[in-house]
Every structure is written in structure tokens, then in C-alpha cells.
N, C-alpha and C positions, 0 to 999 in steps of 0.2 A: 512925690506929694504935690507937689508945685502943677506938673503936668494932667495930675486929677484935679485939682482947683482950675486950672486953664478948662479943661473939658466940660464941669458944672457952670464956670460960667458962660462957655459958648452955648449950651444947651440952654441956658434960661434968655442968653440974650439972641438970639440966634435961633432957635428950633420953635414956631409958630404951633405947634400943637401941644410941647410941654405945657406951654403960657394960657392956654387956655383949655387943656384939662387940671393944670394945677390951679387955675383960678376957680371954676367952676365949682371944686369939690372944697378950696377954702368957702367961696360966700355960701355954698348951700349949705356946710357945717355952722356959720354963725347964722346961719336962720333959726336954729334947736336955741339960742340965747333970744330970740324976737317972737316966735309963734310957739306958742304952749302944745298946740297941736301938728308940729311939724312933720313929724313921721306919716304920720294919717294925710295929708296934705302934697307931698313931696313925696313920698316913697311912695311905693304900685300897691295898689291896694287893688287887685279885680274888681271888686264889689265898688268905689268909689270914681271910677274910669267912667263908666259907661252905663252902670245899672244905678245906683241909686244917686251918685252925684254926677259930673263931668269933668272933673280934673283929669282930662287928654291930657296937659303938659307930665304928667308925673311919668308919663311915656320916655320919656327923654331927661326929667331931675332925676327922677331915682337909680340913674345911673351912674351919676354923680355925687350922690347925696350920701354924709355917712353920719353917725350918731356919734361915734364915739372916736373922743384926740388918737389914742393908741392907732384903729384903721384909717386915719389922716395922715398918719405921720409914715405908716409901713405903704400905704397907696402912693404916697409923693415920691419915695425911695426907691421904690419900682418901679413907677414912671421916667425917672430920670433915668437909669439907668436902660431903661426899654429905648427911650427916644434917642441917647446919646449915640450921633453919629448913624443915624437911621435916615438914609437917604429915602427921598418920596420926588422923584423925577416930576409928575403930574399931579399938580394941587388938585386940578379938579376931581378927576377920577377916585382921586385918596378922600376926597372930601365925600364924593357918593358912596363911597365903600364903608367909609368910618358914620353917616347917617343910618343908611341901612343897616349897619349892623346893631346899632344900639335898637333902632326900629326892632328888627327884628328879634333880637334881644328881649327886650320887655313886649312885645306881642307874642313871641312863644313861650315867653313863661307865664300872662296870662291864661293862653289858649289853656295851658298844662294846667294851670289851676283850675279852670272852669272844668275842664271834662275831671280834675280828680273831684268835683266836687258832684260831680254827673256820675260818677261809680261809686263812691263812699260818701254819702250826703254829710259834711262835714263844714261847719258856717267859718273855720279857719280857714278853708283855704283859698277863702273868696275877702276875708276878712283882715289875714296878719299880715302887716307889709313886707315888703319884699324891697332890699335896694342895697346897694355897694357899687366900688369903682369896677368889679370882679369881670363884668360881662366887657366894659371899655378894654381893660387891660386887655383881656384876651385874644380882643379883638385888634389889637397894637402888637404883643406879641407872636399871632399868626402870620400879621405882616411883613415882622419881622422875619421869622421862619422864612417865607420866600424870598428873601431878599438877602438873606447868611447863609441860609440851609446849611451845609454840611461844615463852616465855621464853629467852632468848640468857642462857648460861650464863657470859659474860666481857661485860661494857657494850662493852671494845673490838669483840669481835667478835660482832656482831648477828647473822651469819647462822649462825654457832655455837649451837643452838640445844639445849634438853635432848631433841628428839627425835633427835639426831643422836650423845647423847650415848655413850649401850650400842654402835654402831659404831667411836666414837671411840677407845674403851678397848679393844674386842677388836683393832683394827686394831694400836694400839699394844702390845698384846702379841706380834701376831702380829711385828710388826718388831723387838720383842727374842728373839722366838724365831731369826731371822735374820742377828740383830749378834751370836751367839756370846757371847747372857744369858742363858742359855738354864737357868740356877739361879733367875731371879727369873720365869720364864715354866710354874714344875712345875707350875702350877694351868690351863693354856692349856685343856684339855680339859672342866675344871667350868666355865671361861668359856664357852664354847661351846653346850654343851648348855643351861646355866642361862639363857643369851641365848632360846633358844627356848620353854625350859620356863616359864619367867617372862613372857614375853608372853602365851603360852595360857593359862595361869594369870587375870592380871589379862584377858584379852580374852573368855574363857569363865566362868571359874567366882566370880571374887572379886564379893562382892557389895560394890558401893560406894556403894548408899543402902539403908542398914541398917532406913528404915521401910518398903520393898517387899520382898518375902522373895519373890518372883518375880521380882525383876531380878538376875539373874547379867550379870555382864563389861559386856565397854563394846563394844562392834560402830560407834560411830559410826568416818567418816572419819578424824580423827584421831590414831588409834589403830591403823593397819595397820602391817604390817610392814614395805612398802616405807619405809613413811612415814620409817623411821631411816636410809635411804637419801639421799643425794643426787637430784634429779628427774631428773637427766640422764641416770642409773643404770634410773629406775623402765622406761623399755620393754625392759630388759634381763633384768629379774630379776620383773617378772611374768609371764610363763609358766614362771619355774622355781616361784616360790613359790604361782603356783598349780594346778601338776603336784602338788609336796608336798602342797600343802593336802588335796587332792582322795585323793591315800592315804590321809590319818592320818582322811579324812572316812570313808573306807570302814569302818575299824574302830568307826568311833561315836562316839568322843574326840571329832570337831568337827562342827558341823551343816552340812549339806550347802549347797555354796552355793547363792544365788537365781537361778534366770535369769534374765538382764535380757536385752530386747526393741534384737536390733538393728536401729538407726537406717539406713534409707534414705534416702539424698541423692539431691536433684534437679537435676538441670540444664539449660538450656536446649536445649541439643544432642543430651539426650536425645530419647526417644519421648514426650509427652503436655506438648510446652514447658514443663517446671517447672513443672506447674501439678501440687498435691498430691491425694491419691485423696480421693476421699468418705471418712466412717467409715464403717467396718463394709467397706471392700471391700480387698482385693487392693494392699496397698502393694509386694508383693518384686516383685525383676525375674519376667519371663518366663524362660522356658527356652529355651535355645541352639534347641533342635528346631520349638518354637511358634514362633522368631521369625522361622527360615529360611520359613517354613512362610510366614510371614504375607508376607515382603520377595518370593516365589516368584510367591504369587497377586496382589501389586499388580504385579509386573515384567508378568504375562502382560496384566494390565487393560490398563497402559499401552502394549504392544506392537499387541493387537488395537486399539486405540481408533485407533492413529498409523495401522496401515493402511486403520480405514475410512472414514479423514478424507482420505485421500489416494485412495481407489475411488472417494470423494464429488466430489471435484475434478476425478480426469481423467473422472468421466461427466458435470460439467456442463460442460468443456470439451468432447467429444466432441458431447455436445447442441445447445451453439453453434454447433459447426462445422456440424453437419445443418442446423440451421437457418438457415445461407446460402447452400447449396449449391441449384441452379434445380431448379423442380418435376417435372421431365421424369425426374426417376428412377424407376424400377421397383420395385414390389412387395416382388422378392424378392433386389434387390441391398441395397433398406433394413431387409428382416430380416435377412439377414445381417450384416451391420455390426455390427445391434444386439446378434443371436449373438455377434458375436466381440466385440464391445463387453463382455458379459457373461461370456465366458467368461473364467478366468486365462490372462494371457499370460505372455508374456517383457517384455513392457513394461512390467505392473505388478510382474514380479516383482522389478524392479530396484531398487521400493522398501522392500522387506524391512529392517526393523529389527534 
């Protein structure tokens, strides 16, 4: 207990980012005691941004900003615990990353309200504010994730891991959106977007060895998106997330993927007995057309071959029998024979394949 009390307090007195998102989400809580209209004022209201008033700052409060003590009090608790002992090598870089994300954050949950308000003309979705700590967090947590990845985030539960962790929290908001919590869930939408913006973010742009100025993001294995998935998940939701990818690659934002070289398997049973191609020739299959093509003209080899094994036997029998037949035959009852010998009968036709 003692050693948890040492840790809370190195984290408030020592960790410069607890101290100022915990500060932030206390003063913009006591503003709901000072402005009657503080929600509409501080929270993201699309329609108050840019169209009918210019509260630009709600861009960056209403990510901070919460209405009610109960999401003050559970937003502080997972703060603390997100930040404790969460190394951030580069203030600066962490500090563009942790900007833009909020940015981005509340500008694509604008964008998303504008167009759903452009497909279902609906004056809420431009009108009901939108705000919680939901999109920061997550955006803290992702960083986390690179920075623990395959660290188990509880000793009891090993396979609870910090890459699992940015799924764990959306899921569970999504289940208080559900159980009718739906006051401690008003940030669901800056979760959501900041889950993706903050991946691309640290996977693309943040530079994380500050002595390569040519190294952006992190591309290893470790670091994909499935990866916050469960495995069992992963043949499920890779060809959605790389349908996605493959849009957002079209506009520039991300580099086109690599092609990678697929693998043909051999098998016994196949054509060439498992046995693998030279380099440099022809590993893929044949084509349906080439193969009929090929199975056509050994049918016909083997067809021709069986009848002139069988021509060859009944004229060495037929020969036999001439030659014990007495010499007293004629001329031209022995060329004929041999005519009909040679000619197609009905008697070799019987052995037709």
C-alpha cells in the first residue's frame, strides 16, 4: 500500500502531463458553477464553431470539459493510472502528437456531424454538444500501447495486454452507451475517431528516435491495428481495415501498401511431385485452358499407344497361325488373308479404347 501511495505521489508531483490534464478537466468542471450556458460555450457544438457563432477554442475545451462529478472523478483514475510510470523520452514530439490528436479529434467529429447532417437533415447533429476526456485518454493510452505493447497491464491477467488496451476502453464505453449511461458515454464519438487518429499519428508521422530526422512512425509488426484486436478477430477484420487503409492511401495521408509475393504450395498430388521450380522459372499454377490442353494430348498418346499394342499382338498371332498351317496353299488365298489381315476389321474394332 505504502509503495501505491509512493507511485500517486511521484505521478502528481513528477509526471508534467497528469498536472495538466488533471487541471484542465478540474477548472473547466467549475465553469458548469460560473456560466449558465457552459455546455453550449465549451463543449463542440458544430453549429457554434464556425457557422453561426466562433467559439474555435471549444476545439480543444471540450476535451477536457465534463458536466458531471461521477466523469471527473472516473476520468482522474484513469489518468493516473495511464500516466504512472509512462516514459515520454521527447517532450517535444509528445507534445505535437498529444496537440494534433485532440485537433484532430474534435475536427473529425465535426466533419462526421456535418456530413450526417448532409444525409439525414437532422438540426441535432449540428446542434447537441459533444465533449468528455474520452478522445484525450485515448489518445494517452495508444501511446501507451507503443511504449508497453506486449506488457500485461494487470500481473493477474497476463493475456490482458497494453495492446489490447485502446479496444478495452472503447468497448467499455460502448457498453455504457447501452446500459442507459449514456451521460458518462457524451465523449463516445472523440473516442472513436482519436482511436484511429492516434494510431496514424504514432504509425506515420511521430518521430521516435529523435537522432534520425528521416525516421517517421513505426511500420514494424507490432504496431498494426489488428494487433489491438484479439487473433481470433484478426481473419475477420483484415480485409476490412485493409479496404480502409487502401482509401485513406488514395488521398496521400498513408503510403501505399507493399506487395508481397504470393506463396505457392506444393503437393504430392500435384503435377511436378512436390518437387519446387528452378529460380528464375514459373512457380504459379498453369491455366485451366493450358492444362485441358495438356491432359487432352496425353489421353490421345495413351489411346493410340493401347491400339498399336493390341494391332502388334493379333498380327503376331495371326503370323503364328500361318506358320502352321501346310504348305499346299496358294498364292493368292495367302495374300489375301494378309489383305484382310491388314486391313481394319470388326474384329480389331472391338478393341477400341
Amino acid at each position: 500500500m505504502s509503495s501505491l501511495n509512493v507511485d500517486i505521489v511521484d505521478v502528481v508531483t513528477n509526471r508534467p502531463l497528469f498536472n495538466v490534464c488533471a487541471s484542465a478537466v478540474i477548472a473547466l468542471y467549475c465553469l458548469n458553477f460560473v456560466l449558465s450556458d457552459c455546455t453550449e460555450r465549451v463543449g463542440l457544438v458544430t453549429a457554434n464553431t464556425l457557422i453561426t457563432n466562433t467559439y474555435v477554442w471549444n476545439l480543444i475545451t471540450s476535451c477536457f470539459y465534463e458536466q458531471h462529478i461521477l466523469k471527473v472523478v472516473l476520468d482522474l483514475i484513469a489518468l493516473l493510472y495511464a500516466t504512472k510510470s509512462l516514459p515520454v523520452p521527447n517532450i517535444e514530439q509528445f507534445g505535437l502528437y498529444f496537440l494534433f490528436s485532440i485537433l484532430g479529434c474534435t475536427i473529425g467529429t465535426s466533419t462526421y456531424c456535418f456530413f450526417s447532417f448532409m444525409a439525414v437533415p437532422k438540426e441535432s447533429s449540428l446542434i447537441t454538444p459533444i465533449y468528455g476526456f474520452g478522445g484525450v485518454l485515448m489518445c494517452i493510452l495508444m501511446y501507451a500501447r507503443h511504449q508497453y505493447k506486449h506488457d500485461s497491464v494487470i500481473p493477474a491477467m497476463p493475456k490482458l495486454t497494453f495492446h489490447h488496451l485502446p479496444i478495452v476502453f472503447l468497448v467499455t464505453q460502448v457498453a455504457l452507451y447501452f446500459l442507459w449511461c449514456k451521460f458518462l458515454v457524451k465523449d463516445i464519438h472523440f473516442t472513436i475517431v482519436s482511436l484511429f487518429f492516434s494510431w496514424s499519428y504514432l504509425r506515420f508521422f511521430y518521430k521516435h528516435d529523435s537522432s534520425n530526422t528521416d525516421s517517421m512512425g513505426d511500420n514494424s509488426d507490432d504496431f498494426t491495428f489488428v494487433g489491438m484486436f484479439p487473433e481470433v478477430l484478426h481473419i475477420v477484420l483484415i480485409p476490412f481495415t485493409t479496404a480502409f487503409y487502401n482509401l485513406i492511401a488514395l488521398t496521400g495521408l498513408f503510403p501505399a501498401l507493399e506487395a508481397v509475393e504470393k506463396k505457392t504450395t506444393y503437393h504430392h498430388l500435384r503435377s511436378g511431385g512436390g518437387v519446387l521450380p528452378a529460380p528464375g522459372s514459373f512457380s504459379g499454377p498453369s491455366s485451366p485452358t493450358a492444362r485441358s490442353g495438356e491432359h487432352e494430348t496425353k489421353a490421345v498418346d495413351v489411346v493410340a499407344d493401347r491400339r498399336r499394342a493390341k494391332a502388334l499382338k493379333l498380327l503376331d498371332q495371326k503370323m503364328a497361325e500361318l506358320a502352321q498351317e501346310p504348305e499346299g496353299w496358294d498364292d493368292v488365298g495367302s495374300m489375301g488373308d494378309i489383305e484382310s489381315m491388314m486391313r481394319p476389321s470388326a474384329e480389331l474394332s472391338k478393341y477400341k479404347v
